[in-house]
C-alpha positions as CSV (number, residue, x, y, z in Angstrom):
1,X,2.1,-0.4,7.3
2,X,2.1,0.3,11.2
3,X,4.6,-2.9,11.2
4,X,6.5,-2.2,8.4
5,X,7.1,1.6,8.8
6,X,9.3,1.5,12.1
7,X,10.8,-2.0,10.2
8,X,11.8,0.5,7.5
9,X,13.3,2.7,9.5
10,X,15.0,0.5,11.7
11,X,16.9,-1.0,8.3
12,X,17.4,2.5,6.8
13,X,19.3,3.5,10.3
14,X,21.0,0.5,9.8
15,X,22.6,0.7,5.9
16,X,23.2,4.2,6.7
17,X,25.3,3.2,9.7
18,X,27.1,0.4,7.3
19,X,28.3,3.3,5.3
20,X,29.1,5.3,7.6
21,X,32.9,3.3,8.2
22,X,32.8,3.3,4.1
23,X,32.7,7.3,4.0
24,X,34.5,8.0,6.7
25,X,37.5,5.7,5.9
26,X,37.0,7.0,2.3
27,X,39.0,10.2,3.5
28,X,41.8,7.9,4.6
29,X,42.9,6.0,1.1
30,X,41.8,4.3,-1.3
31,X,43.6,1.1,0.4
32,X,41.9,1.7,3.6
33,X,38.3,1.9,1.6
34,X,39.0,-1.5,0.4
35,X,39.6,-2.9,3.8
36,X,36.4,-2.2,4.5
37,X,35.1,-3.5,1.8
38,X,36.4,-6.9,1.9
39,X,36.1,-7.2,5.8
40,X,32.3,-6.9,4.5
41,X,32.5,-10.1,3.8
42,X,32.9,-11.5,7.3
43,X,30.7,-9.1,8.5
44,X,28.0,-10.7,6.3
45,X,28.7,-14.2,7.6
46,X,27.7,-12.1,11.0
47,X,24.7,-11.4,10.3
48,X,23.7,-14.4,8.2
49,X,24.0,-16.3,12.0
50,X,22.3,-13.4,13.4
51,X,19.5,-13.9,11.1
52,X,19.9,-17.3,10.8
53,X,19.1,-17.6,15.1
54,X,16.5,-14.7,14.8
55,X,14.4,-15.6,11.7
56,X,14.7,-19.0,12.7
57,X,13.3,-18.4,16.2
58,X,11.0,-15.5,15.2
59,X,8.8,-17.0,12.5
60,X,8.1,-20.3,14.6
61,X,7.2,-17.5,17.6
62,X,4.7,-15.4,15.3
63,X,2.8,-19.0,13.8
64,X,2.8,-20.3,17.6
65,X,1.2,-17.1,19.2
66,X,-1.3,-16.9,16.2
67,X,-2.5,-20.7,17.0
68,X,-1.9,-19.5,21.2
69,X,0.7,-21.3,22.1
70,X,2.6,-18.7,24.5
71,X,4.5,-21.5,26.2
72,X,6.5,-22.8,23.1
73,X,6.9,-19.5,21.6
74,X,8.8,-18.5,25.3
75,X,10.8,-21.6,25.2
76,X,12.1,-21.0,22.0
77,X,12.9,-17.2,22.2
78,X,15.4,-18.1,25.1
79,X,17.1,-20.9,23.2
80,X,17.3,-18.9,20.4
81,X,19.2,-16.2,21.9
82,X,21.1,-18.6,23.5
83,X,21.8,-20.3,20.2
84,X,23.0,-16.8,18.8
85,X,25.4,-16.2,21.9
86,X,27.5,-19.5,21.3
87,X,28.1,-18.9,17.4
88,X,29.0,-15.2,18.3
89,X,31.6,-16.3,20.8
90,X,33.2,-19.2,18.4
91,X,33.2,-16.9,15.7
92,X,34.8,-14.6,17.4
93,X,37.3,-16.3,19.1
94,X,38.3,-18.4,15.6
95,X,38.9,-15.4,13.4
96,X,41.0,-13.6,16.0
97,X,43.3,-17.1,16.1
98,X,43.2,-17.4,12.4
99,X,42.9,-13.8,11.3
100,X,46.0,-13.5,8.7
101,X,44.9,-16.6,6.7
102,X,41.3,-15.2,7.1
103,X,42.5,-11.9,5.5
104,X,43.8,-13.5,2.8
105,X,41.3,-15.5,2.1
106,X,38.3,-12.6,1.9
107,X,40.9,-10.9,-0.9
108,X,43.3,-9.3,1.1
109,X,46.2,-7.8,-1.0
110,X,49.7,-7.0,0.4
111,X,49.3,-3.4,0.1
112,X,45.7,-3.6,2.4
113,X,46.4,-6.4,4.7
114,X,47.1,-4.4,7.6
115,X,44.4,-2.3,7.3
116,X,42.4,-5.4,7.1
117,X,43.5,-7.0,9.9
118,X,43.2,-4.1,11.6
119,X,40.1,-3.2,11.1
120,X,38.4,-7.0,11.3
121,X,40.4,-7.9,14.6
122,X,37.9,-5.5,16.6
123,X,34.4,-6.4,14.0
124,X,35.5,-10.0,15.0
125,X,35.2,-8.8,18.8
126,X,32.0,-7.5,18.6
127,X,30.6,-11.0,17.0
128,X,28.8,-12.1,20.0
129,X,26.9,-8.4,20.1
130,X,25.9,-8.3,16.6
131,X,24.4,-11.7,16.6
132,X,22.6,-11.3,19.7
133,X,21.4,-7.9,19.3
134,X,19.6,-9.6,15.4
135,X,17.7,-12.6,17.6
136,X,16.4,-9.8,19.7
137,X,15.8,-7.2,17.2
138,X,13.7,-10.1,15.3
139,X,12.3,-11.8,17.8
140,X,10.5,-8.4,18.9
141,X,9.1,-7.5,15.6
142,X,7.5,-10.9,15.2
143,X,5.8,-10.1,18.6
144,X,4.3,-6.8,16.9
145,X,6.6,-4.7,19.0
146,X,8.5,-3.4,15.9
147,X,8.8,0.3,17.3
148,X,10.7,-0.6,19.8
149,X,12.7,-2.6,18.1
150,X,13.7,0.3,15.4
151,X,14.3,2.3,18.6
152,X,17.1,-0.4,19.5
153,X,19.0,0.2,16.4
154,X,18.1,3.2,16.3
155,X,20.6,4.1,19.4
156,X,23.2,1.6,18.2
157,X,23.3,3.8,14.8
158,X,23.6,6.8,16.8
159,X,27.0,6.1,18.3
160,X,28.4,4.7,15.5
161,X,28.0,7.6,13.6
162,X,28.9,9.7,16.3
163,X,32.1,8.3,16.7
164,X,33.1,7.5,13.8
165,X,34.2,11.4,12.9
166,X,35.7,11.5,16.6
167,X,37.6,8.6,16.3
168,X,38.6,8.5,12.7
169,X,39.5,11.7,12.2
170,X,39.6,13.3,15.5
171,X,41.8,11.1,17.1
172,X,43.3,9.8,14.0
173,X,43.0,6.2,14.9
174,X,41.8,5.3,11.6
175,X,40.2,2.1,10.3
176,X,40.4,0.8,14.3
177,X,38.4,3.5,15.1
178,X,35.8,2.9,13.0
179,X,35.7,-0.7,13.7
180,X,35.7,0.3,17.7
181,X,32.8,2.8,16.7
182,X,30.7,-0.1,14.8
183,X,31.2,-2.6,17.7
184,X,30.2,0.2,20.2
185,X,26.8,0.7,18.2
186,X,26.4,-2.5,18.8
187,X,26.9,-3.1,22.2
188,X,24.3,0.0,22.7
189,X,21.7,-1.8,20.4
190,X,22.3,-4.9,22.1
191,X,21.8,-3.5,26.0
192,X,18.9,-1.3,24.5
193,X,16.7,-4.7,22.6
194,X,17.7,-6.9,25.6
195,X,15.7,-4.2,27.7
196,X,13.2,-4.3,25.8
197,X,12.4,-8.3,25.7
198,X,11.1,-7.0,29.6
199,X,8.9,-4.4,28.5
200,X,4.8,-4.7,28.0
201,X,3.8,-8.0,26.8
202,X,7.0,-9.2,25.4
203,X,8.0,-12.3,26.1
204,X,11.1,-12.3,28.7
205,X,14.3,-14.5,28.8
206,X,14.0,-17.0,31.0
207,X,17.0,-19.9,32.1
208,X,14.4,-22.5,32.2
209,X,13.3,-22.1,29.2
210,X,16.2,-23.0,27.3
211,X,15.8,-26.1,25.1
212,X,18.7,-26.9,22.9
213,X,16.5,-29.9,21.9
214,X,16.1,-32.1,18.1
215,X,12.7,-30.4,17.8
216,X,13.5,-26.5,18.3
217,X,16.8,-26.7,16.8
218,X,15.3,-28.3,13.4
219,X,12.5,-25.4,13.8
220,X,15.6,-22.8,14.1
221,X,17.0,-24.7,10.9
222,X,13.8,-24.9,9.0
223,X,12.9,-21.1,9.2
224,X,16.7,-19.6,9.8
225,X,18.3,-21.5,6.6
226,X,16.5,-19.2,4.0
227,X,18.1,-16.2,5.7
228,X,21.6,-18.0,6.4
229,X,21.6,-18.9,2.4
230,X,20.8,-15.0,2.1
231,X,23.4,-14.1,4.1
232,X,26.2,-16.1,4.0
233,X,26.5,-16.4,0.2
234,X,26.1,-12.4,0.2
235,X,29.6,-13.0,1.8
236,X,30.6,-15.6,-0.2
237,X,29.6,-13.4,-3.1
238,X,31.2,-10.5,-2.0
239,X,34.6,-12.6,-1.3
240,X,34.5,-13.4,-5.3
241,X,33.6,-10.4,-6.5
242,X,36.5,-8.3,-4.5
243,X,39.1,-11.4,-5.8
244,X,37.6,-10.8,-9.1
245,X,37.8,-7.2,-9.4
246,X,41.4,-7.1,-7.8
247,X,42.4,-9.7,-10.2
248,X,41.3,-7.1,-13.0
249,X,41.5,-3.3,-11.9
250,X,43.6,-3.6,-8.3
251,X,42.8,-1.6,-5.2
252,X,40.8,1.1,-6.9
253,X,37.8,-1.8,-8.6
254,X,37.6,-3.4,-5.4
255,X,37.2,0.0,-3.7
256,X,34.4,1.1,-6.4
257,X,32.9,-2.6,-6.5
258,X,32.6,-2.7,-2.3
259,X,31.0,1.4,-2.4
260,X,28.6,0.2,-4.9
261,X,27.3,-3.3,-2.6
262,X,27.1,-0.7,0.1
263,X,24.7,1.5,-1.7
264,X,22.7,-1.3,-3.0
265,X,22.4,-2.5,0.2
266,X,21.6,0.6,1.7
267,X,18.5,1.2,-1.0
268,X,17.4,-2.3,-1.0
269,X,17.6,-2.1,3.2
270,X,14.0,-0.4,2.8
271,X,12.6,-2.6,0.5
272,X,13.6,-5.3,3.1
273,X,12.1,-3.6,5.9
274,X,8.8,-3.2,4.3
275,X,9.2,-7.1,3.5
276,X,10.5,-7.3,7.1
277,X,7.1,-5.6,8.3
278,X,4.9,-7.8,6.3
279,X,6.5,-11.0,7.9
280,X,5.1,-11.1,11.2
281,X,1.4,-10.9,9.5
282,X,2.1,-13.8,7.5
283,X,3.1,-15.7,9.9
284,X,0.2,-14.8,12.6
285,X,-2.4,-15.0,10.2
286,X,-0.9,-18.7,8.6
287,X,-1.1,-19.9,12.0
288,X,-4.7,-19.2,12.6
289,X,-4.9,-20.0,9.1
290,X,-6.5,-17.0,7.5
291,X,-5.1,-17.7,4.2
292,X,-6.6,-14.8,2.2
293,X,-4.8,-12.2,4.4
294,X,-1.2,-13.4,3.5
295,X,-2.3,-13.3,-0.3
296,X,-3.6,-9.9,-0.1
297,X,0.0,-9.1,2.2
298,X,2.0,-10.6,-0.7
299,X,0.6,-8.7,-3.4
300,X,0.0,-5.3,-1.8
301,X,4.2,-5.4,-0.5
302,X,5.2,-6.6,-4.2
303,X,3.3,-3.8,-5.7
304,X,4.6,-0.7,-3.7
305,X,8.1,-2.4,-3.4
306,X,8.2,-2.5,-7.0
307,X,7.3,1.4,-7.5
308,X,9.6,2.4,-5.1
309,X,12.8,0.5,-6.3
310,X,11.8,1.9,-9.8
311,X,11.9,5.5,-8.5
312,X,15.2,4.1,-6.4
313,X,16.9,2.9,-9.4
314,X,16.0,6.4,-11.5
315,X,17.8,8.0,-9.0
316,X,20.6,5.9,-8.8
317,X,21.1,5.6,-12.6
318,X,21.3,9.4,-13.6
319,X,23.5,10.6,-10.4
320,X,25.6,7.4,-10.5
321,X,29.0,9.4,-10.4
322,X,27.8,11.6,-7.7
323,X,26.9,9.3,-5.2
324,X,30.2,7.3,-6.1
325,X,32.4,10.2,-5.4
326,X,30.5,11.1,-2.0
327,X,32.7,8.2,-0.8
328,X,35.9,8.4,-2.6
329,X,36.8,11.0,-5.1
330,X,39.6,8.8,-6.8
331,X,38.5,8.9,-10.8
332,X,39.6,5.5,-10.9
333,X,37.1,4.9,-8.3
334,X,34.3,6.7,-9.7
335,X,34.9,5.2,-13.4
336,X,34.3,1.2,-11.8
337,X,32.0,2.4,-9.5
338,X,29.4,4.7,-11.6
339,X,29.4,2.1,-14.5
340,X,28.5,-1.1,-12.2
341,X,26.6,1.7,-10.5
342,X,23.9,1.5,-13.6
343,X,24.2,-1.4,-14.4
344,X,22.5,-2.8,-11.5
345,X,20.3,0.2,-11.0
346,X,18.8,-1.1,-14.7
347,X,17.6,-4.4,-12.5
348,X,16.7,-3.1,-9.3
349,X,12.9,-2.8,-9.6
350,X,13.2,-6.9,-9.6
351,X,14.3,-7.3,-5.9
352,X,10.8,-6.6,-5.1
353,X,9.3,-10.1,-6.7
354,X,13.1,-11.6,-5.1
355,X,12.1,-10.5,-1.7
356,X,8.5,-10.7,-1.2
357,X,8.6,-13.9,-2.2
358,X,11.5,-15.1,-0.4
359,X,10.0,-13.7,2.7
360,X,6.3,-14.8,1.7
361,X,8.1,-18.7,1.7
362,X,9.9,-18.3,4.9
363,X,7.4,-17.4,6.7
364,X,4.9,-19.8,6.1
365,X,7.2,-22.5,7.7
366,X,7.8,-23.6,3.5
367,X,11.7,-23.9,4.3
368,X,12.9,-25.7,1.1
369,X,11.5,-23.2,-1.8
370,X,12.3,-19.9,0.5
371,X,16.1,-21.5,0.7
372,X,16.5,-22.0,-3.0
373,X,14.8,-18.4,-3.3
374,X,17.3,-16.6,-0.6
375,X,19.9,-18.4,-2.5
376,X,19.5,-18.0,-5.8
377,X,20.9,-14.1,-6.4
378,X,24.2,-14.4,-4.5
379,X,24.4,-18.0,-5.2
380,X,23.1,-20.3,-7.6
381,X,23.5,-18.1,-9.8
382,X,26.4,-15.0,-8.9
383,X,28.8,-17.9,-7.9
384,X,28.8,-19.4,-11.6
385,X,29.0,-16.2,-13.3
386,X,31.2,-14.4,-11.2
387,X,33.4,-17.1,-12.0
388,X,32.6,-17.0,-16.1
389,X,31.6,-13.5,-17.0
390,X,35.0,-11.4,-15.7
391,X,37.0,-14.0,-17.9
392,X,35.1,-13.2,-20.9
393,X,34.6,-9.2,-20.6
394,X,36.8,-8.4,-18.2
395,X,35.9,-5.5,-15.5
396,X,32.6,-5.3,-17.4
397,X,31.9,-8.8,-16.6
398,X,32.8,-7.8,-12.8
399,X,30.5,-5.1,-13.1
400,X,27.5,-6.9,-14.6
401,X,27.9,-10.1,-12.9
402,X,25.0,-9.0,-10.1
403,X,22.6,-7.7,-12.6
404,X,22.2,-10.8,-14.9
405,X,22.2,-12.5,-11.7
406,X,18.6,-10.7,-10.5
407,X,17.3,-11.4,-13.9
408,X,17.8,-15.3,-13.6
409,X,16.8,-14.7,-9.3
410,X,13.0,-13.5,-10.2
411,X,12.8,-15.9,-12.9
412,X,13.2,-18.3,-10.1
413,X,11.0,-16.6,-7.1
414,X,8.3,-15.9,-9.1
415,X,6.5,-19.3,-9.8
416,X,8.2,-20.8,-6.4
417,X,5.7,-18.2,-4.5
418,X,2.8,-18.8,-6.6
419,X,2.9,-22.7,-6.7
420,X,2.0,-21.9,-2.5
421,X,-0.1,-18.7,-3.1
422,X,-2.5,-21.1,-5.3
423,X,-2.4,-23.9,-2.6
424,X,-4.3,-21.4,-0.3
């Protein structure tokens, strides 16, 4: 708990600061709202690298301090920030060159490709920051400093929301401004975490300790791929489901579909963050081999998580149309949103048994089973029936694709995490 409580926090901060360009740019248009949303898509790939770099990095820091190895877990924080840095700048660089054919391939429609562009020209800008300011942010929680790591996003969040009124409406710069407000939060966070690698007993970023070496870079693979499968086919996912749904229902489904994967996020964020908190003990304690402690980790996260997503999901299902119409109060909105709203709220309580054992895998080095966990709910199974389902029900089958997906995802998790849990 004294891990996963700032972890919490830190995640809350950060869906709420996601949705803060979604309700802002809600008072703009409909068309605007769905630029957002499908620029989502990229912004997920983001992070998936960010992730990718810091869990990566992180989990093969927490198992080498529990077994006292201080000089490889230093060597590979600084290569794994380094790692981060050179995807955020090719990234960047690529999607500004190619950034109309990359509009229209996330789902741009004529009527919201310049709002797109618009607004993903200046996210794509801010690449370098985001991934960066992940490695760090992870990195530091694996080393038990998970406070100040909240307290890094935690000032990044606070600009963005800050500006995002100013500049938005204020200043009337519209979806640029709320792009130049996200990227600003993150510049903060990123100066704010990179501070803090230098305070206490941290370990510091150091040129000589940079190894872009066979060994640490399969390490990076080994215990980043889970979260890069995660990540990246949540924006893979996302691409489909906003082609999808303005296939079927136009500007106002995609609006509705990309308010709902913000407020799933959002709730599921905490559940994450508890997860996120329970990490670092796994790995430490799988180093020095004190099996019984992960167990008794695994099963006390995947109890709570579970209650909470059920009280979560109550809440979500009766005040569906509310919280829809917070964003955008366009009926056509609210109708696609509040429907796929429920629907998904029916499964939620199962993204505990998804995640806990996803993260349970990861971080016990066992990089196979945690990748075909992480992969399974926006992948091996939404790809398929994102594909199949609209073409049999229609806006319905848009709008239930993600739920029948966590039903087949925990199916799957479930006896993954216990084949290892029995090992031990």
């Amino acid at each position: 708990m004294k891990l996963s409580v700032p972890t919490i926090v830190s995640m809350l901060v950060t869906g709420i600061y996601n949705t803060a360009d979604t309700f802002f740019v809600g008072t703009i248009s409909t068309q605007a709202t769905a630029a957002v949303g499908i620029v989502f898509s990229v912004m997920a790939v983001i992070q998936a690298f960010g992730f990718f770099c810091g869990h990566g990095s992180g989990n093969y820091i927490a198992r080498k301090l529990g077994a006292g190895d201080n000089k490889a877990a230093g060597e590979m924080a600084t290569t794994g920030f380094v790692i981060s840095i050179i995807l955020g700048i090719t990234v960047a660089v690529l999607g500004n060159v190619f950034i109309e054919p990359l509009a229209r391939f996330i789902g741009a429609t004529p009527t919201t490709m310049k709002d797109t562009t618009d607004y993903m020209r200046i996210i794509l800008i801010g690449a370098p920051l985001m991934m960066g300011q992940f490695v760090i942010n992870n990195q530091l929680r694996f080393q038990g400093s998970a406070v100040y790591a909240m307290a890094g996003l935690m000032c990044g969040a606070l600009i963005n929301m800050v500006l995002d009124p100013l500049l938005i409406l204020g200043l009337g710069l519209g979806v640029s401004g709320a792009a130049i407000a996200t990227v600003s939060g993150q510049l903060m966070s990123f100066i704010v975490l990179l501070l803090g690698t230098r305070k206490g007993e941290n370990i510091r970023f150091a040129l000589q300790n940079i190894r872009l070496e066979p060994g640490f870079i399969l390490e990076i693979i080994n215990g980043g791929s889970p979260s890069l499968f995660r990540q990246g086919l949540a924006s893979v996912s996302t691409l489909l489901l906003n082609h999808a749904a303005g296939r079927i229902g136009g500007d106002a489904a995609i609006a509705g579909m990309s308010i709902v994967t913000r407020i799933m996020m959002l709730t599921v964020s905490a559940l994450i963050g508890f997860g996120q908190g329970y990490q670092p003990v796994c790995s430490f304690n799988y180093g020095a081999r004190l099996y019984k402690r992960v167990k008794e980790g695994y099963f006390f996260c995947l109890k709570y998580g579970v209650a909470f997503l059920v009280i979560a999901a109550t809440a979500c299902f009766i005040f569906a149309p509310h919280v829809i119409g917070i964003f955008r109060d366009d009926p056509e909105v609210i109708a696609v949103g509040a429907d796929a709203l429920r629907y998904q709220a029916v499964c939620l309580p199962l993204m505990g048994g998804i995640i806990m054992s996803n993260m349970m895998l990861q971080s016990i080095g066992k990089g196979i089973k945690a990748s075909i966990t992480s992969s399974a709910r926006n992948g091996i199974f939404f790809i398929p029936l994102i594909l199949i389902l609209p073409n049999l029900f229609g806006l319905r089958g848009v709008e239930i694709t993600q739920p029948v997906s966590d039903v087949l995802s925990v199916a799957l998790a479930l006896p993954l995490a216990f084949s290892e849990l029995k090992k031990m």
